[in-house]
C-alpha positions as semicolon CSV with decimal commas, in nm:
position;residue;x (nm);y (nm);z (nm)
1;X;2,138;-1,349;0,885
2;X;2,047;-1,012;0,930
3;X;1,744;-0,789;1,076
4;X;1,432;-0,745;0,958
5;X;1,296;-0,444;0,732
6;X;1,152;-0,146;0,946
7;X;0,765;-0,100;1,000
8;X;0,598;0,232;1,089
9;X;0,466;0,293;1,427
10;X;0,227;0,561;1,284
11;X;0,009;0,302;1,131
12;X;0,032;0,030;1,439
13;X;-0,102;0,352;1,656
14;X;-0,386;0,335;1,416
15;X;-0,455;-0,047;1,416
16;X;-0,425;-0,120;1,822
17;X;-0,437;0,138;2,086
18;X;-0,217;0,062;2,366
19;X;-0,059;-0,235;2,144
20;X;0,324;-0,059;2,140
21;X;0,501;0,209;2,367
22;X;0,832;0,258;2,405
23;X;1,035;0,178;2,667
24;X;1,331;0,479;2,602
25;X;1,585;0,505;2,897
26;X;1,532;0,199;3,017
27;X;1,846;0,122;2,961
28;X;2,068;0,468;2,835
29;X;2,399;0,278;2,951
30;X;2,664;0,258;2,631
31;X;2,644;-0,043;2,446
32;X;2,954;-0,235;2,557
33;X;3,050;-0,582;2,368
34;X;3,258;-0,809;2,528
35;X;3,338;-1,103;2,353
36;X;3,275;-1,496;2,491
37;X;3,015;-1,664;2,641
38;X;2,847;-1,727;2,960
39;X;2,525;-1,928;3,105
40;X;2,546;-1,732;3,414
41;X;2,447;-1,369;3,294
42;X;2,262;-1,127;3,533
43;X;2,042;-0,839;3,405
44;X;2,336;-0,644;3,360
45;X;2,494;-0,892;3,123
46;X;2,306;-0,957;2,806
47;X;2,416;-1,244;2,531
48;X;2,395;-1,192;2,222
49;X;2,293;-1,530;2,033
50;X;2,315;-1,564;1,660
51;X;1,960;-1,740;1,522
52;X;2,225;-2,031;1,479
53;X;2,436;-2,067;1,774
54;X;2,280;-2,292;2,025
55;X;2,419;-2,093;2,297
56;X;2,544;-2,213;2,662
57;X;2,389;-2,519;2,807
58;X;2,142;-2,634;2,549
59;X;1,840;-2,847;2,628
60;X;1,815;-3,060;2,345
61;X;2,027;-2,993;1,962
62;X;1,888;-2,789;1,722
63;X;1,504;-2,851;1,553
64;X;1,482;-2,516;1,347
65;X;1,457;-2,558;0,970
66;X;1,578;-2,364;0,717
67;X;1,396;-2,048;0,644
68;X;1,462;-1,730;0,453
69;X;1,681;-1,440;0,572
70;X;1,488;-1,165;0,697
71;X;1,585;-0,800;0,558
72;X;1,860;-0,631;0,672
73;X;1,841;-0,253;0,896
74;X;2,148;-0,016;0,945
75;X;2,376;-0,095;1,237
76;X;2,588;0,150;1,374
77;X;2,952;0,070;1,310
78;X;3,179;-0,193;1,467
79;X;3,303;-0,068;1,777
80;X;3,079;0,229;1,851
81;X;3,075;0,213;2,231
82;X;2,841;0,528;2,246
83;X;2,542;0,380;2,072
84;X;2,247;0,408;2,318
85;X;2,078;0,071;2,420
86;X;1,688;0,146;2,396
87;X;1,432;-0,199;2,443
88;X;1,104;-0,120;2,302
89;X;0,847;-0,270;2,440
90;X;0,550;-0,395;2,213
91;X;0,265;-0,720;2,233
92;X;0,294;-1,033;2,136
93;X;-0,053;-1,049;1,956
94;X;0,076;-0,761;1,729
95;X;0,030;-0,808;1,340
96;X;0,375;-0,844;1,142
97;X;0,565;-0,894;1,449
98;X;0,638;-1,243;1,364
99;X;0,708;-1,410;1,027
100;X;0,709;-1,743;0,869
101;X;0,663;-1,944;0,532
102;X;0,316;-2,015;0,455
103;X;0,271;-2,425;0,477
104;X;0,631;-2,474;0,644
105;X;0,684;-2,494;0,995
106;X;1,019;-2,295;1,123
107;X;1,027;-2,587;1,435
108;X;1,001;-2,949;1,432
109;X;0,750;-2,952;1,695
110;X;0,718;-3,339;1,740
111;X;1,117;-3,364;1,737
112;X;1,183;-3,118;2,011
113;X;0,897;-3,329;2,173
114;X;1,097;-3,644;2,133
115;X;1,396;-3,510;2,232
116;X;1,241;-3,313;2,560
117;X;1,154;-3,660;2,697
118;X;1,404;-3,861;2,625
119;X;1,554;-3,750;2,900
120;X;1,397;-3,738;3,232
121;X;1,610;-3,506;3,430
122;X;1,604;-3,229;3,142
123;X;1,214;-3,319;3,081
124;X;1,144;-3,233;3,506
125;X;1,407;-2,931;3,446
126;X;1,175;-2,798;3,124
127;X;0,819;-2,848;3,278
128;X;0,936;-2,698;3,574
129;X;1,011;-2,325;3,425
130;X;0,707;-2,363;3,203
131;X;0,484;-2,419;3,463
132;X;0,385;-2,811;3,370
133;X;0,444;-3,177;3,461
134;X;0,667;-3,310;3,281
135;X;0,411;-3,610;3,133
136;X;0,251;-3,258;3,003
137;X;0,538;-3,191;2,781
138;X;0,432;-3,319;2,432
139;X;0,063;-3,180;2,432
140;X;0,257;-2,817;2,593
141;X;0,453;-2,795;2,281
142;X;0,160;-2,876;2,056
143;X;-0,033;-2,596;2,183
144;X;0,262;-2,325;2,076
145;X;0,283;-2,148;1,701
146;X;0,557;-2,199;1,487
147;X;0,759;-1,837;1,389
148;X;1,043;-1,677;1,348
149;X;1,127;-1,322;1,511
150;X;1,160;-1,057;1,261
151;X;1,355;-0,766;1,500
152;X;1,627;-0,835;1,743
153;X;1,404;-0,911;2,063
154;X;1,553;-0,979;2,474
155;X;1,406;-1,216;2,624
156;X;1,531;-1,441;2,942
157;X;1,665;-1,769;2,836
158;X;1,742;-2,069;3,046
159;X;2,052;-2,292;2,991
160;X;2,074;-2,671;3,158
161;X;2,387;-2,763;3,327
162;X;2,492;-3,012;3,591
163;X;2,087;-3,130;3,595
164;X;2,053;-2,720;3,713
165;X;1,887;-2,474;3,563
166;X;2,020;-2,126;3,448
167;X;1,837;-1,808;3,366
168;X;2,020;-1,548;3,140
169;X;1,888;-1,281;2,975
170;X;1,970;-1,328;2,584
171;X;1,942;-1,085;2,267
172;X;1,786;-1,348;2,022
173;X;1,887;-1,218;1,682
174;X;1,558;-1,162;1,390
175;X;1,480;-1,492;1,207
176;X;1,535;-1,708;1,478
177;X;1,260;-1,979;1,526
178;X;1,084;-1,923;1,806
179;X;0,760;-2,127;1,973
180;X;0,468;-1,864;2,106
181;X;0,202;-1,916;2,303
182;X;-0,192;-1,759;2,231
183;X;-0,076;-1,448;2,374
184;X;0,240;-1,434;2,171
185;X;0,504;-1,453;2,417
186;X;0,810;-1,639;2,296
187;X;0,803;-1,973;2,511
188;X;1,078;-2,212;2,347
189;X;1,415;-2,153;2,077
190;X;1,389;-2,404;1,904
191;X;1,783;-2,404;1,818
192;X;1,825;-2,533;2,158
193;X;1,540;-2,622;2,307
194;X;1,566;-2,414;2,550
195;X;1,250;-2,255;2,782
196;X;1,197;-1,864;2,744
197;X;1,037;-1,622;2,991
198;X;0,997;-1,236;2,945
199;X;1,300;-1,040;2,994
200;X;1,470;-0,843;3,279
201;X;1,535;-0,516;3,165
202;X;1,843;-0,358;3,387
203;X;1,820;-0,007;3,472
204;X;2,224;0,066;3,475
205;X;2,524;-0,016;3,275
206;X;2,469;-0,316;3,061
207;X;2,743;-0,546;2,905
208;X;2,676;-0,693;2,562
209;X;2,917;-1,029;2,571
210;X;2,888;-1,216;2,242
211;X;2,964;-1,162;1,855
212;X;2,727;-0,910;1,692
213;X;2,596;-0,947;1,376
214;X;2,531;-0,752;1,061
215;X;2,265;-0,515;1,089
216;X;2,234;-0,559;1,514
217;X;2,138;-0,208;1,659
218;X;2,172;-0,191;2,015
219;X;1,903;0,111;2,000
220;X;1,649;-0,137;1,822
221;X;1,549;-0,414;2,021
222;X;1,231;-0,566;2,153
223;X;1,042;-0,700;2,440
224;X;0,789;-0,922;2,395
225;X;0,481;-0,855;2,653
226;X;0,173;-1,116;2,682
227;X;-0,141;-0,998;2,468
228;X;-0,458;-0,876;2,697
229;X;-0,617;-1,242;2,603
230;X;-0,552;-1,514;2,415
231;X;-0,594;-1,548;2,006
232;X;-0,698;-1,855;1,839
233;X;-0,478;-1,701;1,542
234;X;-0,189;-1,483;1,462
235;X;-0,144;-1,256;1,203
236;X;0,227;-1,283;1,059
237;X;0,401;-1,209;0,742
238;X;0,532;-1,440;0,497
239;X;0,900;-1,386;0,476
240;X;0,921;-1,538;0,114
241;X;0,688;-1,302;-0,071
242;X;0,567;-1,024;0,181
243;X;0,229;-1,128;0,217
244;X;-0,013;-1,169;0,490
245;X;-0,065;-1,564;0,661
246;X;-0,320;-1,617;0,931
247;X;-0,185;-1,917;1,121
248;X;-0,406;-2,121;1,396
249;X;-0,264;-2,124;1,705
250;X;-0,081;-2,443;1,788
251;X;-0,116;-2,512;1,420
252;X;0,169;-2,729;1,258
253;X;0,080;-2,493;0,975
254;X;-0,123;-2,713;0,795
255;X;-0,414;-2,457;0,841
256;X;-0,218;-2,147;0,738
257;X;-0,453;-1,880;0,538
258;X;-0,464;-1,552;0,396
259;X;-0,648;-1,332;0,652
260;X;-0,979;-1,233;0,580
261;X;-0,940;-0,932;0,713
262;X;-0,584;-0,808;0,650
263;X;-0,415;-0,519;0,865
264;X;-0,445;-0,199;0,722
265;X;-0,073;-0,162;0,639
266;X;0,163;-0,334;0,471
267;X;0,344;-0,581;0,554
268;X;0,692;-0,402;0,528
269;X;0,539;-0,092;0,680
270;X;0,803;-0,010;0,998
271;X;0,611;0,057;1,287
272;X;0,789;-0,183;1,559
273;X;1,033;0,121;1,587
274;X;0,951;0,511;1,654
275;X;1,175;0,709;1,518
276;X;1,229;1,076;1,692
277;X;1,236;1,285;1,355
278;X;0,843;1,143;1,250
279;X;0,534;1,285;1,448
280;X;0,348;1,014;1,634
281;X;0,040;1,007;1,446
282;X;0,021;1,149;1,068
283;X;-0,106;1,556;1,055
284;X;-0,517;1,525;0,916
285;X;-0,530;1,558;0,545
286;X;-0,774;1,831;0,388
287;X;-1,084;1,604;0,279
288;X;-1,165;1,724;-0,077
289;X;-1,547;1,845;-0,091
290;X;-1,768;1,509;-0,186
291;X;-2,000;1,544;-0,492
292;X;-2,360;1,499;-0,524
293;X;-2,484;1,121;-0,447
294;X;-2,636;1,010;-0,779
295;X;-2,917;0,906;-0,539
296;X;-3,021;1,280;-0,463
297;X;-2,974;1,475;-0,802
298;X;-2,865;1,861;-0,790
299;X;-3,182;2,105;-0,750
300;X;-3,340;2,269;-1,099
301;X;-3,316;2,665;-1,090
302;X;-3,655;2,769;-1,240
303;X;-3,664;3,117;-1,402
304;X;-3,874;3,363;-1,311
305;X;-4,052;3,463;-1,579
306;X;-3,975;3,249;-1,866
307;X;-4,038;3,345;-2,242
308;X;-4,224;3,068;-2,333
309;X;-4,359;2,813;-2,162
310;X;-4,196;2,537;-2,369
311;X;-3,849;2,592;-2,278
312;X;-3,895;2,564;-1,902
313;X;-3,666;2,297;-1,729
314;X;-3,795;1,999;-1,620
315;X;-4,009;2,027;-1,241
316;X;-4,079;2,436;-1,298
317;X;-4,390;2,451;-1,243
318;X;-4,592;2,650;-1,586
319;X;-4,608;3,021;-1,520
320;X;-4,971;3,213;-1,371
321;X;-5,174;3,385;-1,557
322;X;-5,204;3,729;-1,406
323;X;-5,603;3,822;-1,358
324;X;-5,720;4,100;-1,589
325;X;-5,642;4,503;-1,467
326;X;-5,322;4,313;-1,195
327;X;-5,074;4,351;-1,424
328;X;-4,704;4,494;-1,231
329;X;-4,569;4,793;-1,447
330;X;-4,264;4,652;-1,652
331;X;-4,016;4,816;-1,385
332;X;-4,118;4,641;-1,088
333;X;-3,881;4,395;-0,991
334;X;-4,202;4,188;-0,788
335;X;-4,016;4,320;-0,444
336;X;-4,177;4,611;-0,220
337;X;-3,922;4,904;-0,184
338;X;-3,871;4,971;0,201
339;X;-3,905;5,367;0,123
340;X;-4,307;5,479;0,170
341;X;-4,501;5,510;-0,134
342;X;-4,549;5,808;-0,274
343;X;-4,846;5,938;-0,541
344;X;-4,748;6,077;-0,869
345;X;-4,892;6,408;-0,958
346;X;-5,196;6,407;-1,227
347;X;-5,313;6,049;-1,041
348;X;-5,625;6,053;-0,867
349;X;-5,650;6,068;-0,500
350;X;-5,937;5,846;-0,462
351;X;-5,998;5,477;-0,593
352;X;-6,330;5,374;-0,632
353;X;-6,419;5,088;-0,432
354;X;-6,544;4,778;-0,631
355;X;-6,868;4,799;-0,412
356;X;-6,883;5,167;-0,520
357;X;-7,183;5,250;-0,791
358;X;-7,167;5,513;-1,046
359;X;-7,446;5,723;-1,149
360;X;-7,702;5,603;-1,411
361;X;-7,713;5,837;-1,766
362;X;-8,027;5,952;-1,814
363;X;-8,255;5,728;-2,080
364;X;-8,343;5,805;-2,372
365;X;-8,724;5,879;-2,395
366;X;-8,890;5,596;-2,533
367;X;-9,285;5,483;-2,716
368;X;-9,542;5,446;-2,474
369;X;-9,604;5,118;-2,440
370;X;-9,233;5,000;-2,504
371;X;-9,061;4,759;-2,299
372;X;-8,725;4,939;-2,142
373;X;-8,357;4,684;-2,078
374;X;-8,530;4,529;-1,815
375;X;-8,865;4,394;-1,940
376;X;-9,077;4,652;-1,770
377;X;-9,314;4,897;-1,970
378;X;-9,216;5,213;-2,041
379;X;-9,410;5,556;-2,020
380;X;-9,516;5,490;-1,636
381;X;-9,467;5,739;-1,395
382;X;-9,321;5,610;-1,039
383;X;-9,510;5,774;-0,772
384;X;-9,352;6,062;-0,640
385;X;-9,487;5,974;-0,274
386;X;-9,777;5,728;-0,162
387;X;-10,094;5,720;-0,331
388;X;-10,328;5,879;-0,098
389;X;-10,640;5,694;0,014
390;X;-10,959;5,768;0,011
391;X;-11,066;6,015;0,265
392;X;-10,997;6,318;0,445
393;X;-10,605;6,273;0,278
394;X;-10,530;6,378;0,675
395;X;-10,196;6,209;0,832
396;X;-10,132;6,106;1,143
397;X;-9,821;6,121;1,368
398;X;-9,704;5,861;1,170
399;X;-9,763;5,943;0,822
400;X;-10,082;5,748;0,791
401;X;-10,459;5,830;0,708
402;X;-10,615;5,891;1,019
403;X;-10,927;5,756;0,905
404;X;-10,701;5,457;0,739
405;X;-10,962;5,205;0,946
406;X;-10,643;4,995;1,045
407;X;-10,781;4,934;1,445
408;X;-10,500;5,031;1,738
409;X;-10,359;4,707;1,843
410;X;-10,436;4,797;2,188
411;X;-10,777;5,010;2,159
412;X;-10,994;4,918;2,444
């Protein structure tokens, strides 16, 4: 079988924060293969196990079923000792990091039950490194998913010999069938029946022993980390037709879905790996200017003075009448000049006022007895002054008669 195709870690950035880092250095040693087995490995020794190859002391036989071969990914030649071992780190509850066939378990989940505790000593030996009793055993493995890896992943793997138990930490190659728990951490491989842990990841020199296979990369392998909490479902990709299946958590896939809301990549998108030569996140794209919402329509330029009233777009408002004598010259533009105003010579220096009241002409003598414009008989004189009274025709200090009889208002 060989590896799985690549996903993007630009778009995985963009889906979960914190989800996937990179673990480079954590193991810079060469990549050295030494061929054999053993069931005794320490964290310097790593096996590499074939998704086929039950491996050193197996708990029960095999209980995988046939599935598809993942996608291949470039290996460095055969017997490059120089190739860099880098273990990238990522979380189980990751979309796409797991694959399966929609409506087809990859483990025989009531089999591997069966064969768990048909044997007491290996039953007690398996509940012990899952955590369980071993009367637990059948409802533990009921609880666990179905999948198959899709990358090369390390985990620690525990062999049964001599009713002991061995832990060893193992390369498992992509498409083997694998039982996870709600938090996606591989728990059982189901070609052996072997229990799982997380893996020990040395610091030094590290000794491949096993065969390698087409497409392993000793710079492109995983390590499975527990999710922050559990899921009641895992996203992972159909390895027949690269599509999306929802599958329920401890699920014997008879509830297997297309997600209602899918990830917002593709399924063969490569993102379990960084690669150097790509920027972490993609560089901001220029947003092209958005049109007008059909909602809010543009706004109508009105003209200023339009010809005729007819033509004016729709919303202008019909143009004022301006009032008799207000009329702008046709030069001005309707804007004051900022320069002071100056008079013209030949134009008069004073406006009348609109209070202000010209002088009458002078009528035209009329009949006596003729009525004038204003209703009032013509031919009588107006009074140059007050009609004197009779008497003396003497004023007083105040332009009165002094003989006027009018009493003082205070004459004692």
């Amino acid at each position: 079988m060989r590896s799985p195709r690549r996903f993007r870690c630009a778009a995985l950035a963009a889906l979960t924060a914190g989800a996937l880092f990179a673990v480079a250095g954590c193991d810079s040693a060469a990549d050295r293969t030494t061929k054999g087995t053993t069931g005794t490995a320490e964290a310097e020794d790593v096996l590499l196990q074939p998704l086929a190859e039950p491996g050193p002391g197996p708990f029960t036989k095999s209980t995988a079923r046939q599935t598809p071969s993942p996608t291949a990914t470039p290996s460095p030649q055969e017997g490059d000792g120089s190739a860099t071992r880098t273990v990238h780190r990522v979380s189980g509850v990751v979309p796409g990091l797991y694959g399966g066939v929609r409506s087809e378990a990859s483990c025989d989940v009531e089999q591997q039950a069966r064969l768990l505790t048909a044997d007491q000593d290996k039953a007690r030996a398996f509940a012990e490194k899952a955590g369980i009793e071993a009367v637990q055993i059948p409802g533990y493995l009921r609880s666990l998913t179905p999948v198959t890896l899709r990358a090369d992943t390390q985990v620690t793997n525990h062999g049964y010999s001599a009713n002991s138990v061995t832990a060893f930490q193992a390369v498992l190659q992509a498409g083997t069938a694998v039982l996870v728990d709600s938090k996606g951490l591989p728990r059982v491989r189901c070609a052996c029946g072997n229990p799982l842990e997380r893996p020990v990841i040395a610091k030094g020199q590290v000794t491949h022993r096993g065969e390698r296979w087409a497409g392993y990369d000793p710079a492109r392998i995983l390590a499975v980390d527990p999710g922050v909490k559990p899921l009641s479902s895992l996203i992972i990709v159909d390895t027949a037709d690269n599509t999306w299946i929802e599958r329920a958590v401890g699920d014997d896939v008879g509830r297997d879905r297309t997600p209602d809301d899918p990830p917002p990549f593709e399924p063969s998108v490569d993102l379990l790996f960084p690669s150097p030569a790509r920027p972490s996140e993609p560089a901001p794209t220029e947003s092209a200017p958005s049109a007008p919402s059909p909602a809010e329509p543009e706004g109508t330029e009105c003209p200023d003075s339009p010809g005729d009233p007819a033509e004016l777009p729709p919303g202008c408002p019909p143009p004022m009448e301006p009032d008799p004598g207000t009329e702008a010259p046709d030069d001005f533009d309707g804007m004051p000049s900022d320069e002071p105003w100056e008079m013209e010579e030949g134009e008069l220096g004073v406006v009348p006022e609109p209070t202000q009241v010209s002088p009458r002409e002078p009528r035209e003598p009329r009949e006596p007895g003729e009525l004038d414009e204003l209703g009032e008989l013509d031919g009588l004189e107006e009074p140059d002054g007050l009609e004197e009274p009779d008497g003396s025709g003497e004023l007083d200090e105040f332009g009165e008669p002094a003989d006027s009889g009018v009493p003082e208002p205070f004459a004692g």
